[in-house]
C-alpha positions in Angstrom: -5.6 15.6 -27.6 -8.7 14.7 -25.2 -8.5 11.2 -26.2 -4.7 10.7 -25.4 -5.0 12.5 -22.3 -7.6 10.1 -21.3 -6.5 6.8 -22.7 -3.1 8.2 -20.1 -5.8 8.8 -17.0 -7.3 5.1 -17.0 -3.6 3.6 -17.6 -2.2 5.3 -14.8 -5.6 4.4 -13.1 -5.3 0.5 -14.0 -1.5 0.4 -12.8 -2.4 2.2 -9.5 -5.2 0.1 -9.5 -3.3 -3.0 -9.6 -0.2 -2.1 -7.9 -1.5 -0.6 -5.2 -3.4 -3.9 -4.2 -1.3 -5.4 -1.7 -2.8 -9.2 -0.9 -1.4 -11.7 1.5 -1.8 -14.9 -0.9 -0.6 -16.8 2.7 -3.4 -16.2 4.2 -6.9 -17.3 3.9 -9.8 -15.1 4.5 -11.5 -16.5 7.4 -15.1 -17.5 5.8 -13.4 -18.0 2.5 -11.7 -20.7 0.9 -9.4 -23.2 3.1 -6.0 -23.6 0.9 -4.2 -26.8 1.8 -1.1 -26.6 3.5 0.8 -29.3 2.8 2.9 -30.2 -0.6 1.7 -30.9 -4.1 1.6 -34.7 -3.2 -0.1 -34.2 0.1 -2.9 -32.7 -1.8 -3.1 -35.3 -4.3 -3.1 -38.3 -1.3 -5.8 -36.1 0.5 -7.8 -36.0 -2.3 -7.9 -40.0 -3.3 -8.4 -40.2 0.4 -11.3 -38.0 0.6 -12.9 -38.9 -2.7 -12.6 -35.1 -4.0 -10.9 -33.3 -6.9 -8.5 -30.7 -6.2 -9.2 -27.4 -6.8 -5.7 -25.5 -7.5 -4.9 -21.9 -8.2 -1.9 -20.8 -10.0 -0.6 -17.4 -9.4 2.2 -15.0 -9.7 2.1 -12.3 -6.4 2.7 -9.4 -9.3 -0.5 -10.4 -10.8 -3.2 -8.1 -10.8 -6.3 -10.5 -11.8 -4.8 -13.2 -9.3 -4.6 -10.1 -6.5 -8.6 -9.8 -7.3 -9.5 -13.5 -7.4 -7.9 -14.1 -3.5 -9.6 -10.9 -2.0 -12.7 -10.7 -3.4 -13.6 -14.1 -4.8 -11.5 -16.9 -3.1 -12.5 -14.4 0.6 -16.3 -14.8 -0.6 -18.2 -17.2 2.8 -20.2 -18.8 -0.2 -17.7 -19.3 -2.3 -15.6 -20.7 0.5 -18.9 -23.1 2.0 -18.6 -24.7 -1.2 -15.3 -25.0 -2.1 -14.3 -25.7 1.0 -17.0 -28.9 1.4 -16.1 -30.4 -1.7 -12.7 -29.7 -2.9 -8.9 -29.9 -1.5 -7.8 -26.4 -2.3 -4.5 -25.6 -3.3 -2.9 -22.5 -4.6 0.4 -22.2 -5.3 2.7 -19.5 -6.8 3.8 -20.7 -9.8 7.0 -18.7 -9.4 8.3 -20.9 -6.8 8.7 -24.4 -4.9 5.9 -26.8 -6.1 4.3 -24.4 -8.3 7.1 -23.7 -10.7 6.9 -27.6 -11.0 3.1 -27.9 -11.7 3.6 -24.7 -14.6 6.1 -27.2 -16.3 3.9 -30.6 -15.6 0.5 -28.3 -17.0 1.6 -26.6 -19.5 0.4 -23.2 -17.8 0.8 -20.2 -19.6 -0.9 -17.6 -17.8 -1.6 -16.2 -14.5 -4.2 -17.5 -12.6 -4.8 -20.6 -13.7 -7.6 -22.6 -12.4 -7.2 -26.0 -12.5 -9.5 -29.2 -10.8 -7.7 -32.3 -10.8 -8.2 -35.4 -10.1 -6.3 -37.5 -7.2 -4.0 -39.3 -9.4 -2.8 -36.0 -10.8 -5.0 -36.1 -14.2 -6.7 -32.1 -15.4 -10.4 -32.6 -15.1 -11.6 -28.8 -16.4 -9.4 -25.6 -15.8 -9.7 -21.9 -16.6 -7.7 -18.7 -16.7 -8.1 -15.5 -15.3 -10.1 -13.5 -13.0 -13.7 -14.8 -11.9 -16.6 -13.3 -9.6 -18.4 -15.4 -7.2 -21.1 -16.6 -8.6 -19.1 -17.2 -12.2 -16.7 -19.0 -10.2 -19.1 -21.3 -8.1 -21.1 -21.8 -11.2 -18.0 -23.3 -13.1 -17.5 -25.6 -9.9 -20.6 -27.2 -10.6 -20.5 -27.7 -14.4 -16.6 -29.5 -13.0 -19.2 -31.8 -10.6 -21.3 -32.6 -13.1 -19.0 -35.5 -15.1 
């Protein structure tokens, strides 16, 4: 009886938890990571331009781990210093517009996807799912490394 009564108290707990999260993926945090604007393709020209892979988030807004990843990691100042210096960042909702597209053309099956590309389009690494700081800025360098 204890058991299902508390198996009941961290569900509600997690659904609160993750409902109640309410996250402008719009808008950046200000010492955090610097999304890209523009479309798909002026992400990919930016990045042959500038010599750097593109660093692109998938999400869904109903996600829960995605919520998490833009206000505590993608918000992080060190996490947005380096990002920001050597990456074109995108993130897209993979729900809509360009993103729905980019689901299709990566085969993405999961909410958030972390992908680095290259400028002509091609997956260099990616991941899936939520990812601290440091975890996050220490799979960014392994991606800098080849």
């Amino acid at each position: 009886m204890y058991k299902l009564l508390f198996s009941l108290v961290v569900l509600c707990g997690l659904i609160l938890a993750f409902k109640s999260t309410n996250v402008d993926f719009k808008k950046d945090a200000e010492k955090g990571i610097q999304f890209h604007k523009g479309s798909w393709n002026d992400a990919l020209k930016k990045a042959k331009t500038e010599n750097k892979l593109i660093f692109l988030d998938v999400y869904a807004t109903w996600c829960g781990p995605c919520k998490r990843l833009k206000s505590q990691t993608f918000s992080n100042a060190e996490v947005g210093l380096y990002f920001n210096e050597r990456f074109v960042n995108v993130a897209l909702d993979g729900e809509k517009d360009d993103g729905r597209q980019l689901v299709k053309t990566y085969g993405i099956r999961s909410y958030p996807s972390l992908l680095f590309i290259d400028g002509n389009g091609k997956i260099i690494k990616s991941t899936m799912g939520f990812h601290n700081s440091d975890d996050l800025i220490t799979f960014a360098k392994t991606v800098l490394k080849k």
